[in-house]
C-alpha positions in Angstrom: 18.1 -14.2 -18.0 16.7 -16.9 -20.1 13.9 -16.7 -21.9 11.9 -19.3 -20.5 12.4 -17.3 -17.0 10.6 -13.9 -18.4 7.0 -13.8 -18.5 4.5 -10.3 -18.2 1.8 -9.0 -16.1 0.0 -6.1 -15.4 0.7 -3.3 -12.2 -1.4 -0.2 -12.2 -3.3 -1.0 -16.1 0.1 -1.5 -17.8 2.1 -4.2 -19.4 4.8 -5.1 -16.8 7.9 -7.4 -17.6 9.0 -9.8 -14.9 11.9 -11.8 -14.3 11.4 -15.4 -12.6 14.3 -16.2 -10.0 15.4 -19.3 -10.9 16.4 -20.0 -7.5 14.2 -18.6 -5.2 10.1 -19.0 -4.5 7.5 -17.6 -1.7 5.5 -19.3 0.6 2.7 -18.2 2.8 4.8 -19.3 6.0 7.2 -17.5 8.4 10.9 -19.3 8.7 10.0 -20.9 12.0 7.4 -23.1 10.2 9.1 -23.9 7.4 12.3 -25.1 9.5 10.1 -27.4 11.0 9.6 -29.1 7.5 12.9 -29.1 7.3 13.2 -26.2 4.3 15.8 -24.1 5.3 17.6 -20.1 4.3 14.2 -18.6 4.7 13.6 -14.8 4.9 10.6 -13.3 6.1 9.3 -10.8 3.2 5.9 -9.8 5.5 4.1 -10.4 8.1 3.2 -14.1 7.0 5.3 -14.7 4.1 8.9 -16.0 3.4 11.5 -16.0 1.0 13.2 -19.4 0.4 16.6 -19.6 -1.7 17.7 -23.1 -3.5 19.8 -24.3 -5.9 18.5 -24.0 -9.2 18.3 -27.8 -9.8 15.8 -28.1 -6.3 13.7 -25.7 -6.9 10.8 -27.3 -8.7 11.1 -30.0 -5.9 11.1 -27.9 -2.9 8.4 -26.0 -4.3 6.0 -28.8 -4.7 7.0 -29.5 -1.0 6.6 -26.4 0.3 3.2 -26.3 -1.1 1.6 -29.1 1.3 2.4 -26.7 3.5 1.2 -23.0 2.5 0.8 -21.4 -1.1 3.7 -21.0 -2.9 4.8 -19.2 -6.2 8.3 -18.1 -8.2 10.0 -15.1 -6.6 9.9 -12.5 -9.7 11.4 -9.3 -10.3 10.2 -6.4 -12.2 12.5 -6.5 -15.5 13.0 -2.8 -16.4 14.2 -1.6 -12.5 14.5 -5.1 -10.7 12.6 -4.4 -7.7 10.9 -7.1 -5.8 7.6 -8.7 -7.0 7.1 -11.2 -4.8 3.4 -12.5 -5.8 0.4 -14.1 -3.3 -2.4 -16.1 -4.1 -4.7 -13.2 -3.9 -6.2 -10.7 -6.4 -7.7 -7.4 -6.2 -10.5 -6.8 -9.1 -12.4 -4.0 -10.2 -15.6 -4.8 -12.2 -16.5 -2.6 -14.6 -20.2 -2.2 -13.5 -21.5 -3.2 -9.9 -22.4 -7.0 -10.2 -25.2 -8.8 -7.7 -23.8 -11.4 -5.1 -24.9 -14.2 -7.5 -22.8 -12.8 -10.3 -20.3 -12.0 -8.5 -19.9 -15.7 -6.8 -20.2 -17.0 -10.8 -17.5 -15.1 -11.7 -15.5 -16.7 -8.8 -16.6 -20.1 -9.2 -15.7 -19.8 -13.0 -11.9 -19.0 -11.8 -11.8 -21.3 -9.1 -11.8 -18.0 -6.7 -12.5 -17.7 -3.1 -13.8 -14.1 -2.2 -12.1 -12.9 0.7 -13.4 -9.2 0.9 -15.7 -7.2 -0.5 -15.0 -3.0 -0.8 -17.5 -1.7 -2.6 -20.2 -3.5 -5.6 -17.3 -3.0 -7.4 -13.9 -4.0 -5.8 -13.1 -7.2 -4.6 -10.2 -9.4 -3.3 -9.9 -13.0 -4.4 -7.8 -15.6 -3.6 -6.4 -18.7 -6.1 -7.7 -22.0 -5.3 -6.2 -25.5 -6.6 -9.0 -25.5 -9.0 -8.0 -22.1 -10.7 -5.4 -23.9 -12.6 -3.0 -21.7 -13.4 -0.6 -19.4 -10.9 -1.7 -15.2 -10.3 0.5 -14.1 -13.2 -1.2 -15.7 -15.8 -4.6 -15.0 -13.6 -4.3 -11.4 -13.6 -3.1 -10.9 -17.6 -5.7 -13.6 -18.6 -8.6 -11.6 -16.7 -6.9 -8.0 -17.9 -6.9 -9.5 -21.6 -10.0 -11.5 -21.8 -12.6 -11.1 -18.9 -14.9 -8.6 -20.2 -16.4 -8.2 -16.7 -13.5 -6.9 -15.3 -12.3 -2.9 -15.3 -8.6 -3.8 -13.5 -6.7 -6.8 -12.1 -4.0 -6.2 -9.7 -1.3 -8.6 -7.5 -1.8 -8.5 -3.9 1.9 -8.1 -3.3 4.2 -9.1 -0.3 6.1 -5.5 0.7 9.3 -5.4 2.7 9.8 -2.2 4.4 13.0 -0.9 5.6 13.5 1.7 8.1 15.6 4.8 7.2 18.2 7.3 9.8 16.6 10.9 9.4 17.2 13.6 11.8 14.0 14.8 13.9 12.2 18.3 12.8 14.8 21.1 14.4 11.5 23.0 15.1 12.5 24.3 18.6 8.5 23.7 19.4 8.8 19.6 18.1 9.5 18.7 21.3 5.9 19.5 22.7 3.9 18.4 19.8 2.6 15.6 21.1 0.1 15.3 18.2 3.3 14.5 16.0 5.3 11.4 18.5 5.4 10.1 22.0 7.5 11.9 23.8 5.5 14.4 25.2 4.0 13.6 28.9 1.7 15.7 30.2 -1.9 14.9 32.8 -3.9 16.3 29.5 -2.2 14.8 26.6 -2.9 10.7 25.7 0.1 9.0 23.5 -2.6 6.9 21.6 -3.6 9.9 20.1 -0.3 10.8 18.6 -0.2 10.3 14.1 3.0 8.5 15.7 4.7 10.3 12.4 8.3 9.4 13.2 7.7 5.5 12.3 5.9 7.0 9.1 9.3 9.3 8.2 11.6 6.3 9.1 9.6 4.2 6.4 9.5 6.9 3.6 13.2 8.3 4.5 12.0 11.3 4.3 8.9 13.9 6.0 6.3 13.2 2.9 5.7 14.3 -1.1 4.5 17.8 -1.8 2.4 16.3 -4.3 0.0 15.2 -1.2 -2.2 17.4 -0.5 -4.2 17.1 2.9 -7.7 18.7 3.7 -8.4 20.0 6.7 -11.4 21.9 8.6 -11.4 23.8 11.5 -12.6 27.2 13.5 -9.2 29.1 12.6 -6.0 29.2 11.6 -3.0 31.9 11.2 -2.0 31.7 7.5 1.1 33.7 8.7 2.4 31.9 11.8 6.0 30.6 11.2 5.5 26.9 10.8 3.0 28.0 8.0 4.6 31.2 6.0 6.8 28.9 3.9 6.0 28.9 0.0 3.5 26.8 -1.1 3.1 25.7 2.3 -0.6 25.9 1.5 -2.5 24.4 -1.6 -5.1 26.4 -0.7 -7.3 28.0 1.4 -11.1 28.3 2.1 -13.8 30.5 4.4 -17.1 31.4 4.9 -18.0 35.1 4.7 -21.4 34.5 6.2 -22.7 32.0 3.9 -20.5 32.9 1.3 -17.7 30.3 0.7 -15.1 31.9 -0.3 -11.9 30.5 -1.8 -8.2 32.0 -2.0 -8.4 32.3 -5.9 -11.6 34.9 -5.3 -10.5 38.5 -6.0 -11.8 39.4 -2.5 -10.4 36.6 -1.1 -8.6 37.9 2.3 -5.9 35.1 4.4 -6.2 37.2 7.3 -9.9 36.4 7.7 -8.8 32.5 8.1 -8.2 33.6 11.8 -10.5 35.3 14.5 -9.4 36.0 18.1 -10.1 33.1 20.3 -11.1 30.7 17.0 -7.4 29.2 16.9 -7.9 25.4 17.0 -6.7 25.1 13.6 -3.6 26.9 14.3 -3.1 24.5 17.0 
Protein backbone atom coordinates (compact mmCIF):
# COMPACT_ATOMS: atom_id res chain seq x y z
CA UNK A 1 0.00 0.00 0.00
CA UNK A 2 1.56 3.32 -0.72
CA UNK A 3 2.22 5.62 1.57
CA UNK A 4 0.22 8.38 0.48
CA UNK A 5 -2.87 5.91 0.91
CA UNK A 6 -2.20 5.32 4.96
CA UNK A 7 -3.32 7.84 7.17
CA UNK A 8 -4.51 7.28 11.37
CA UNK A 9 -7.35 7.82 13.51
CA UNK A 10 -8.71 7.08 16.61
CA UNK A 11 -11.47 3.87 17.60
CA UNK A 12 -12.20 3.42 21.26
CA UNK A 13 -9.10 6.29 22.66
CA UNK A 14 -6.44 4.60 20.60
CA UNK A 15 -4.16 5.36 17.72
CA UNK A 16 -5.72 3.34 14.84
CA UNK A 17 -3.90 2.86 11.34
CA UNK A 18 -6.05 2.93 8.20
CA UNK A 19 -5.58 1.92 4.82
CA UNK A 20 -7.31 4.23 1.96
CA UNK A 21 -8.76 1.96 -0.97
CA UNK A 22 -7.55 3.52 -3.79
CA UNK A 23 -10.42 2.35 -5.75
CA UNK A 24 -13.31 2.40 -3.85
CA UNK A 25 -15.37 5.45 -1.80
CA UNK A 26 -18.95 5.59 0.21
CA UNK A 27 -21.78 7.54 -0.38
CA UNK A 28 -24.83 8.29 1.74
CA UNK A 29 -27.10 6.73 -1.11
CA UNK A 30 -28.51 3.20 -1.71
CA UNK A 31 -27.55 1.60 -5.43
CA UNK A 32 -30.91 2.44 -6.88
CA UNK A 33 -30.16 6.26 -6.57
CA UNK A 34 -26.94 6.22 -7.62
CA UNK A 35 -27.83 4.20 -10.95
CA UNK A 36 -29.97 6.82 -11.66
CA UNK A 37 -26.84 9.22 -11.88
CA UNK A 38 -25.50 6.96 -13.82
CA UNK A 39 -22.57 5.59 -11.14
CA UNK A 40 -22.69 2.13 -11.35
CA UNK A 41 -21.12 -1.49 -9.17
CA UNK A 42 -22.63 -0.16 -6.02
CA UNK A 43 -23.07 -2.25 -2.83
CA UNK A 44 -25.22 -1.37 -0.14
CA UNK A 45 -22.91 -1.32 3.16
CA UNK A 46 -26.31 -0.17 5.55
CA UNK A 47 -29.29 0.87 5.59
CA UNK A 48 -28.61 4.14 3.56
CA UNK A 49 -25.17 3.82 2.52
CA UNK A 50 -23.21 2.28 -0.57
CA UNK A 51 -20.15 0.99 -1.59
CA UNK A 52 -18.92 2.20 -5.04
CA UNK A 53 -15.84 0.45 -6.84
CA UNK A 54 -13.74 2.37 -9.77
CA UNK A 55 -10.75 2.27 -11.46
CA UNK A 56 -8.10 3.88 -9.64
CA UNK A 57 -7.56 6.61 -12.23
CA UNK A 58 -11.72 7.69 -11.81
CA UNK A 59 -11.91 7.80 -8.53
CA UNK A 60 -11.21 11.33 -7.56
CA UNK A 61 -13.73 12.17 -10.42
CA UNK A 62 -16.56 10.08 -9.53
CA UNK A 63 -16.20 11.16 -6.11
CA UNK A 64 -16.53 14.74 -6.67
CA UNK A 65 -19.73 13.60 -8.66
CA UNK A 66 -21.09 11.47 -6.41
CA UNK A 67 -20.89 14.23 -3.87
CA UNK A 68 -23.74 16.58 -5.56
CA UNK A 69 -25.51 13.92 -4.71
CA UNK A 70 -24.99 12.61 -0.99
CA UNK A 71 -21.76 12.78 1.33
CA UNK A 72 -19.07 10.94 0.24
CA UNK A 73 -15.64 9.77 1.63
CA UNK A 74 -12.51 7.03 0.85
CA UNK A 75 -13.53 3.51 1.68
CA UNK A 76 -10.63 2.67 4.49
CA UNK A 77 -9.54 -0.32 6.17
CA UNK A 78 -8.15 -0.84 9.49
CA UNK A 79 -4.28 -1.59 8.72
CA UNK A 80 -3.30 -4.16 11.40
CA UNK A 81 -6.53 -6.77 10.78
CA UNK A 82 -8.15 -5.16 7.54
CA UNK A 83 -11.57 -5.02 8.49
CA UNK A 84 -13.93 -2.51 7.08
CA UNK A 85 -13.91 1.13 8.17
CA UNK A 86 -16.20 2.52 6.05
CA UNK A 87 -16.47 6.32 7.51
CA UNK A 88 -19.89 8.84 7.54
CA UNK A 89 -20.05 12.33 7.97
CA UNK A 90 -21.07 12.05 11.45
CA UNK A 91 -19.18 12.19 14.88
CA UNK A 92 -19.92 11.06 18.31
CA UNK A 93 -18.18 13.36 21.09
CA UNK A 94 -17.75 13.19 24.64
CA UNK A 95 -16.98 16.49 26.43
CA UNK A 96 -15.02 16.32 29.19
CA UNK A 97 -17.39 18.50 31.49
CA UNK A 98 -21.12 19.08 30.73
CA UNK A 99 -21.23 22.28 28.41
CA UNK A 100 -24.51 24.80 28.20
CA UNK A 101 -26.50 24.84 24.84
CA UNK A 102 -24.57 28.04 23.91
CA UNK A 103 -21.22 26.39 24.33
CA UNK A 104 -22.05 23.63 23.03
CA UNK A 105 -23.47 25.30 19.54
CA UNK A 106 -19.84 27.36 19.62
CA UNK A 107 -18.06 24.44 19.60
CA UNK A 108 -20.15 23.35 16.52
CA UNK A 109 -20.14 26.41 14.77
CA UNK A 110 -16.20 26.55 15.30
CA UNK A 111 -16.00 22.97 13.31
CA UNK A 112 -18.53 23.75 10.80
CA UNK A 113 -20.87 21.01 12.86
CA UNK A 114 -24.42 20.34 12.67
CA UNK A 115 -25.74 18.74 16.00
CA UNK A 116 -27.92 15.99 15.20
CA UNK A 117 -28.52 14.52 18.80
CA UNK A 118 -28.05 15.16 21.98
CA UNK A 119 -27.54 12.02 24.83
CA UNK A 120 -26.73 13.42 27.75
CA UNK A 121 -24.80 17.27 28.67
CA UNK A 122 -22.12 15.39 27.74
CA UNK A 123 -22.49 13.17 24.55
CA UNK A 124 -23.30 14.35 21.32
CA UNK A 125 -23.54 13.33 17.64
CA UNK A 126 -22.35 15.82 14.97
CA UNK A 127 -22.38 15.80 11.50
CA UNK A 128 -19.53 17.40 8.87
CA UNK A 129 -20.72 20.27 7.00
CA UNK A 130 -19.01 21.76 3.70
CA UNK A 131 -17.64 24.49 5.97
CA UNK A 132 -15.79 21.96 8.34
CA UNK A 133 -13.07 21.77 5.73
CA UNK A 134 -11.50 18.85 6.19
CA UNK A 135 -13.04 14.92 5.90
CA UNK A 136 -13.97 12.88 9.56
CA UNK A 137 -10.55 11.31 9.79
CA UNK A 138 -8.68 14.23 10.16
CA UNK A 139 -11.84 15.65 12.27
CA UNK A 140 -11.84 13.11 14.85
CA UNK A 141 -7.63 12.95 15.35
CA UNK A 142 -7.59 16.82 15.19
CA UNK A 143 -10.37 17.16 17.99
CA UNK A 144 -8.62 13.88 19.97
CA UNK A 145 -5.17 15.78 19.59
CA UNK A 146 -6.04 19.38 20.07
CA UNK A 147 -9.65 20.24 21.35
CA UNK A 148 -9.23 20.54 24.93
CA UNK A 149 -13.06 20.49 25.33
CA UNK A 150 -13.35 17.17 24.23
CA UNK A 151 -12.93 13.73 26.58
CA UNK A 152 -13.35 11.24 23.20
CA UNK A 153 -14.02 11.44 19.50
CA UNK A 154 -15.35 8.51 17.78
CA UNK A 155 -16.52 7.60 13.79
CA UNK A 156 -20.06 6.90 13.33
CA UNK A 157 -19.34 3.85 11.24
CA UNK A 158 -21.40 2.10 8.39
CA UNK A 159 -21.76 -1.84 9.76
CA UNK A 160 -22.54 -4.74 7.42
CA UNK A 161 -23.97 -7.60 9.14
CA UNK A 162 -23.95 -11.08 7.95
CA UNK A 163 -26.18 -13.78 9.05
CA UNK A 164 -24.64 -17.02 10.34
CA UNK A 165 -26.14 -21.17 10.06
CA UNK A 166 -26.32 -22.25 13.83
CA UNK A 167 -28.44 -25.10 14.96
CA UNK A 168 -31.46 -24.13 17.41
CA UNK A 169 -31.09 -24.82 21.37
CA UNK A 170 -31.74 -28.94 21.58
CA UNK A 171 -33.52 -27.96 24.88
CA UNK A 172 -36.45 -30.35 24.48
CA UNK A 173 -38.62 -27.36 26.31
CA UNK A 174 -37.29 -24.52 23.25
CA UNK A 175 -40.01 -25.32 21.42
CA UNK A 176 -42.50 -23.61 23.87
CA UNK A 177 -40.53 -20.70 25.00
CA UNK A 178 -42.18 -18.29 23.34
CA UNK A 179 -40.28 -15.57 25.26
CA UNK A 180 -37.12 -16.74 23.24
CA UNK A 181 -38.79 -16.79 19.06
CA UNK A 182 -42.03 -16.94 17.28
CA UNK A 183 -42.97 -20.08 16.88
CA UNK A 184 -45.01 -20.67 19.71
CA UNK A 185 -48.95 -20.04 19.19
CA UNK A 186 -51.05 -20.08 21.91
CA UNK A 187 -54.71 -17.62 22.90
CA UNK A 188 -52.23 -16.33 25.96
CA UNK A 189 -48.91 -15.80 24.44
CA UNK A 190 -48.33 -12.42 21.92
CA UNK A 191 -45.29 -12.82 19.33
CA UNK A 192 -44.39 -9.06 19.85
CA UNK A 193 -43.36 -9.89 22.99
CA UNK A 194 -40.74 -12.45 21.99
CA UNK A 195 -36.52 -11.09 22.57
CA UNK A 196 -36.94 -12.59 18.87
CA UNK A 197 -33.20 -14.13 19.98
CA UNK A 198 -32.72 -16.28 16.91
CA UNK A 199 -32.09 -13.09 14.57
CA UNK A 200 -29.69 -11.96 17.54
CA UNK A 201 -27.70 -15.67 17.31
CA UNK A 202 -27.72 -15.62 13.51
CA UNK A 203 -25.94 -12.14 13.70
CA UNK A 204 -23.31 -13.08 16.41
CA UNK A 205 -22.93 -16.82 15.05
CA UNK A 206 -23.15 -17.94 18.14
CA UNK A 207 -25.81 -17.86 21.60
CA UNK A 208 -23.80 -14.73 23.35
CA UNK A 209 -20.25 -13.98 25.38
CA UNK A 210 -19.98 -15.23 28.96
CA UNK A 211 -18.30 -12.10 29.71
CA UNK A 212 -22.08 -10.40 29.63
CA UNK A 213 -23.53 -10.46 32.47
CA UNK A 214 -27.42 -9.75 32.71
CA UNK A 215 -29.31 -8.52 35.88
CA UNK A 216 -32.43 -9.66 36.63
CA UNK A 217 -35.23 -9.17 39.47
CA UNK A 218 -37.95 -11.20 40.27
CA UNK A 219 -40.27 -13.09 43.13
CA UNK A 220 -38.22 -16.41 42.69
CA UNK A 221 -36.25 -18.56 40.99
CA UNK A 222 -34.84 -22.39 41.36
CA UNK A 223 -31.04 -21.99 41.42
CA UNK A 224 -31.03 -25.78 40.75
CA UNK A 225 -33.50 -26.36 37.91
CA UNK A 226 -31.75 -27.88 34.88
CA UNK A 227 -31.51 -25.09 32.47
CA UNK A 228 -29.72 -23.34 35.48
CA UNK A 229 -27.32 -25.98 37.40
CA UNK A 230 -24.57 -25.59 34.76
CA UNK A 231 -21.18 -23.96 36.12
CA UNK A 232 -21.07 -20.49 36.31
CA UNK A 233 -24.39 -20.42 34.92
CA UNK A 234 -24.88 -17.63 37.54
CA UNK A 235 -22.62 -14.57 38.21
CA UNK A 236 -24.30 -14.18 41.13
CA UNK A 237 -27.09 -14.16 43.22
CA UNK A 238 -29.01 -11.84 45.62
CA UNK A 239 -32.08 -11.96 48.44
CA UNK A 240 -33.68 -10.33 50.96
CA UNK A 241 -33.85 -12.03 54.36
CA UNK A 242 -36.40 -9.56 55.73
CA UNK A 243 -34.67 -6.42 55.14
CA UNK A 244 -31.54 -7.94 55.06
CA UNK A 245 -30.00 -8.10 51.44
CA UNK A 246 -28.16 -10.78 51.30
CA UNK A 247 -25.65 -11.71 48.69
CA UNK A 248 -24.16 -15.29 47.60
CA UNK A 249 -20.57 -14.35 48.76
CA UNK A 250 -22.28 -13.90 52.58
CA UNK A 251 -21.27 -16.85 54.83
CA UNK A 252 -25.01 -17.46 55.49
CA UNK A 253 -25.83 -16.93 52.25
CA UNK A 254 -28.41 -19.91 51.31
CA UNK A 255 -29.44 -20.64 47.12
CA UNK A 256 -32.31 -22.47 48.23
CA UNK A 257 -33.88 -19.41 49.83
CA UNK A 258 -33.92 -17.81 46.04
CA UNK A 259 -37.19 -19.91 45.68
CA UNK A 260 -40.51 -20.02 47.74
CA UNK A 261 -43.53 -22.27 46.83
CA UNK A 262 -45.82 -20.43 44.57
CA UNK A 263 -43.07 -17.33 44.07
CA UNK A 264 -41.66 -18.94 40.69
CA UNK A 265 -41.98 -16.09 38.10
CA UNK A 266 -38.28 -15.89 37.90
CA UNK A 267 -37.94 -19.54 37.24
CA UNK A 268 -40.25 -18.96 34.53
Amino acid sequence: MPEDLQTYTYRAGKKTLLKKSPDEFIVRALPDKLEEFNITDAEQVSSASSRVRTRTADLEPLMSRSRHLAPSHHAYYVAETGQEFLITDRVFVTFREPLSSGQVDAFAACYGLIKLEAYSDRDYLFQLTDHTGMNPVKLVVKLMEEEDLVESAEHDLNQRMSMYQFALPTDPAYAREWHLHTHFSHTDCDPRSSARCEEAWQLLGHFGSPDVVVGLTDDGCKLDHLDFNSPGKFAGWVYFRNTRLITNTYIDANSDQMYKSGANHGTS
